[in-house]
Backbone bond lengths (Angstrom), bond angles and torsions (degrees), N, CA, C in turn:
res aa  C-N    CA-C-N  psi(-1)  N-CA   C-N-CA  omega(-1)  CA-C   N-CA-C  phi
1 X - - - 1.442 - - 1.527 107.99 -
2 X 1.580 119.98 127.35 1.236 108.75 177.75 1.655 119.88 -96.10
3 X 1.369 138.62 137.19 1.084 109.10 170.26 1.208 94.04 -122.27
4 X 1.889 94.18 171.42 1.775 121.63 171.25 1.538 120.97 -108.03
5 X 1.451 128.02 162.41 1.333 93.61 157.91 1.070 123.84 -104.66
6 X 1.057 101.08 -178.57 1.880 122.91 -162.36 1.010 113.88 -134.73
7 X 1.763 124.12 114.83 1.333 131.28 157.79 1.248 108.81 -52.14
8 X 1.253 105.47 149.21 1.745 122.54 169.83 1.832 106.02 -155.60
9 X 1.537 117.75 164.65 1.405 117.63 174.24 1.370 99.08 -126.42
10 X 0.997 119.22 139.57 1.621 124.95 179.56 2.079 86.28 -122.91
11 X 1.483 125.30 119.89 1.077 118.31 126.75 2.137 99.12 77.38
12 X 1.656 96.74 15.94 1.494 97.53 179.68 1.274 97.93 91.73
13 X 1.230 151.27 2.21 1.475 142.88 -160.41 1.413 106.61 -134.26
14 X 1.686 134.26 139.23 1.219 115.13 -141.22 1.850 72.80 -118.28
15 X 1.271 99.21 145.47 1.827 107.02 158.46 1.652 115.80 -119.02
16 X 1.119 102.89 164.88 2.137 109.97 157.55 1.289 97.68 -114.18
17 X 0.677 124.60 134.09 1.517 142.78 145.99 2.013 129.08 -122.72
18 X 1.696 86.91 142.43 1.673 82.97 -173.36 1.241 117.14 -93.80
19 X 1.603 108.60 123.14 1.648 103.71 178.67 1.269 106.16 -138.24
20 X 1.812 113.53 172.57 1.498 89.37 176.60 1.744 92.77 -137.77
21 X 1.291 109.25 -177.52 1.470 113.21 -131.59 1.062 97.20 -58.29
22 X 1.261 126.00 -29.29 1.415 124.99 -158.76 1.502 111.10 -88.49
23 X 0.841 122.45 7.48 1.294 143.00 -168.28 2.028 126.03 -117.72
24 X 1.725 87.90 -13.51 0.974 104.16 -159.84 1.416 113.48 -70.37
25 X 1.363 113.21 -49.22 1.806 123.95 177.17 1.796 98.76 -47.64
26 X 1.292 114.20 -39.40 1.516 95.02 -166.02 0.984 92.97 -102.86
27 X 1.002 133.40 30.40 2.153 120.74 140.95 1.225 86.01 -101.60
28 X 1.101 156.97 -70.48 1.342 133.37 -163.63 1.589 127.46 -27.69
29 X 1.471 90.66 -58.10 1.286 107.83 166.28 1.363 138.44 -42.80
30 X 1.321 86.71 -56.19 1.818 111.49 172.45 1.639 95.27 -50.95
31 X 1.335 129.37 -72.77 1.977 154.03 -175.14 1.667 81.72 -12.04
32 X 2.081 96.46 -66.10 1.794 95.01 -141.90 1.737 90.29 -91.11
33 X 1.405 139.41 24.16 1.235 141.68 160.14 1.461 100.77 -81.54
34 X 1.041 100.39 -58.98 1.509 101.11 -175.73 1.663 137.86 -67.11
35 X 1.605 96.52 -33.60 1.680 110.62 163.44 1.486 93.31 -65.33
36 X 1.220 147.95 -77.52 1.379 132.91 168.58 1.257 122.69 -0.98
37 X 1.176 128.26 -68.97 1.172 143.35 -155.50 1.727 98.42 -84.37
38 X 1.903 120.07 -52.16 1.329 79.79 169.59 1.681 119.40 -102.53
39 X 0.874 123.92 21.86 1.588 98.77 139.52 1.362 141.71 -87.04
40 X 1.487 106.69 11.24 1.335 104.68 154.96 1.343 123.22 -91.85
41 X 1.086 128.21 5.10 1.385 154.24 154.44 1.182 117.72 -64.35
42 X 1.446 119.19 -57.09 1.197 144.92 -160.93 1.414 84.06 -84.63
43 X 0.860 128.05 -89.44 1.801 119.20 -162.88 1.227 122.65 -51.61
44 X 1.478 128.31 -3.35 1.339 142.71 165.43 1.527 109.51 -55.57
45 X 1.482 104.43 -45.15 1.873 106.55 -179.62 1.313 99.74 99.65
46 X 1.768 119.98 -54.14 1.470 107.95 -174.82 1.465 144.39 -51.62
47 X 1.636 90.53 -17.39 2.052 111.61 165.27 1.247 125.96 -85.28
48 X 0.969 138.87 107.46 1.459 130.99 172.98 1.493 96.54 -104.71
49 X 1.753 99.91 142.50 1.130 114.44 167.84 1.917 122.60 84.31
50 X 1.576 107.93 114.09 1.138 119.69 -146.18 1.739 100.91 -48.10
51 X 1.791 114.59 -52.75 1.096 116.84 -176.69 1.437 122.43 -45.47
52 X 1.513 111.41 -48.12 1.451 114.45 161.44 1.262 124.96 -42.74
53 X 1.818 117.87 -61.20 1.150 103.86 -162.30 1.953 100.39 -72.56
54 X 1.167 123.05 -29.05 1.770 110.95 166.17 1.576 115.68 -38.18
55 X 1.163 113.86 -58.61 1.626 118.26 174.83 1.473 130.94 -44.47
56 X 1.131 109.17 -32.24 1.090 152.15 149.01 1.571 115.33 -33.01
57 X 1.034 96.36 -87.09 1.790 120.85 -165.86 1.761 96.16 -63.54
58 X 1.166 105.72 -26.84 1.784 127.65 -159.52 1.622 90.68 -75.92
59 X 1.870 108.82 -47.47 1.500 114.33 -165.33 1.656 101.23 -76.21
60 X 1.166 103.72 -48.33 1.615 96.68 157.55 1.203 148.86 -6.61
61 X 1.333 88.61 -82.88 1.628 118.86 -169.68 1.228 99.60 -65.17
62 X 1.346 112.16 -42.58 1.375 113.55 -177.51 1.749 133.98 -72.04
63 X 1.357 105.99 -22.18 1.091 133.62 -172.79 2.171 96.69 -78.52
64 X 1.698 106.05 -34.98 1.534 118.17 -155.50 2.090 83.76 -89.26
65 X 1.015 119.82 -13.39 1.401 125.92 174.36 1.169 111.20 -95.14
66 X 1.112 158.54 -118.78 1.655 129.94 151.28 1.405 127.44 60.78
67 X 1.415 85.63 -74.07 2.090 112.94 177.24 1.254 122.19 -113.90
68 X 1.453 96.87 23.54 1.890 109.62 171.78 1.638 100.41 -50.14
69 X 1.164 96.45 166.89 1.309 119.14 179.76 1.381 110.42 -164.75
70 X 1.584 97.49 118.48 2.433 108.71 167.57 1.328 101.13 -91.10
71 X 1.106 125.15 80.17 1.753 123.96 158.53 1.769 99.07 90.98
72 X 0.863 129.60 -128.81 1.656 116.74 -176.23 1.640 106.57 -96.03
73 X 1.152 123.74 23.64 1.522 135.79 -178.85 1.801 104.18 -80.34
74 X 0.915 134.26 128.39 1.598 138.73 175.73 1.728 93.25 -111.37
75 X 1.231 109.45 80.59 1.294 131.58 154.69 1.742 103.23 -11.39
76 X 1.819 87.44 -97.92 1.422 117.94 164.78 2.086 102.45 -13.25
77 X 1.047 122.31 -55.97 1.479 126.06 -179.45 1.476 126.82 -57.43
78 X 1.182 75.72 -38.92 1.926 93.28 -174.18 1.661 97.00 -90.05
79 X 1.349 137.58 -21.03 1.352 137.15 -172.90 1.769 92.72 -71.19
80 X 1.691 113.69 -58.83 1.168 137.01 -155.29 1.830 102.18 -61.15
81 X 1.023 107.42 -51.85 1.741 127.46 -174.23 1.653 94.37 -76.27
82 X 1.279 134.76 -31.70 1.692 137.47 -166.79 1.857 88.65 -85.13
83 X 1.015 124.67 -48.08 1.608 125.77 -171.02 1.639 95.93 -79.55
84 X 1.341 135.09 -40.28 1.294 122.25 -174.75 2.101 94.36 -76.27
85 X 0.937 128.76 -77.26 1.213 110.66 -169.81 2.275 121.92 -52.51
86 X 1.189 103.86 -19.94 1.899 98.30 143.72 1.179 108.05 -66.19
87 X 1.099 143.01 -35.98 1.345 128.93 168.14 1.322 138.19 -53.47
88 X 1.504 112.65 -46.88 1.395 131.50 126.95 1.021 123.44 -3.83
89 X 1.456 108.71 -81.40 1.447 123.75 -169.07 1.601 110.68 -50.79
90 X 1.438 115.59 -62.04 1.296 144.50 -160.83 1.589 94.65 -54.23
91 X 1.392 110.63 -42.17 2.011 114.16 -177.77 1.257 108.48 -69.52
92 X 1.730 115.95 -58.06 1.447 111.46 156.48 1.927 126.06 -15.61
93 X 1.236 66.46 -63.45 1.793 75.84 -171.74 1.384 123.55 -52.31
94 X 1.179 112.34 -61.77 1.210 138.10 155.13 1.104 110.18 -32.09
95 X 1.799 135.41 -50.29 1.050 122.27 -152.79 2.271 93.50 -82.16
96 X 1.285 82.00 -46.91 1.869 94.48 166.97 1.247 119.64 -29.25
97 X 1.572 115.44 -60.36 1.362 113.99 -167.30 1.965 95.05 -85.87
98 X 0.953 128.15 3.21 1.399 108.89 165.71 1.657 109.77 -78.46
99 X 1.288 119.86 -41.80 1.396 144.32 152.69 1.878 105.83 -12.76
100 X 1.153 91.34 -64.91 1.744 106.51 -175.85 1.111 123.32 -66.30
């Protein structure tokens, strides 16, 4: 995959970033997800300071991934319950091959 860079503005502040073409719409995307996100921060008043309100938007975003949801599906649920039953599995196994 080749990439180029790419201007982008996050928040008045200019970046490069390397992407490649195919890739390109969802950095865009991602840019104006994220200017979104912190100026809703930013216009709250309660953040001061650009680094903050990024950290911020970062704890967010991250928190809204987690607890995604496709229509009444809790993503986040099925991730949590899918890693506890590999877990399961993995003791099983384990307990088997001591067996052997």
């Amino acid at each position: 995959m080749t990439t180029k860079p790419v201007d982008v503005k996050i928040m008045g502040r200019d970046f490069t970033v390397s992407c490649g073409d195919e890739e390109l719409q969802g950095l865009l995307d991602a840019v104006d997800y994220l200017n979104k996100k912190m100026a809703e921060i930013r216009d709250t008043g309660k953040v001061v300071g650009m680094e903050r309100i990024a950290i911020m938007a970062a704890l967010n975003m991250s928190h809204e991934v987690l607890n995604t949801k496709a229509g009444d599906v809790d993503i986040g649920n099925y991730k949590r319950r899918i890693n506890a039953m590999q877990n399961q599995i993995d003791e099983a196994i384990a307990a088997q091959n001591k067996l052997l």
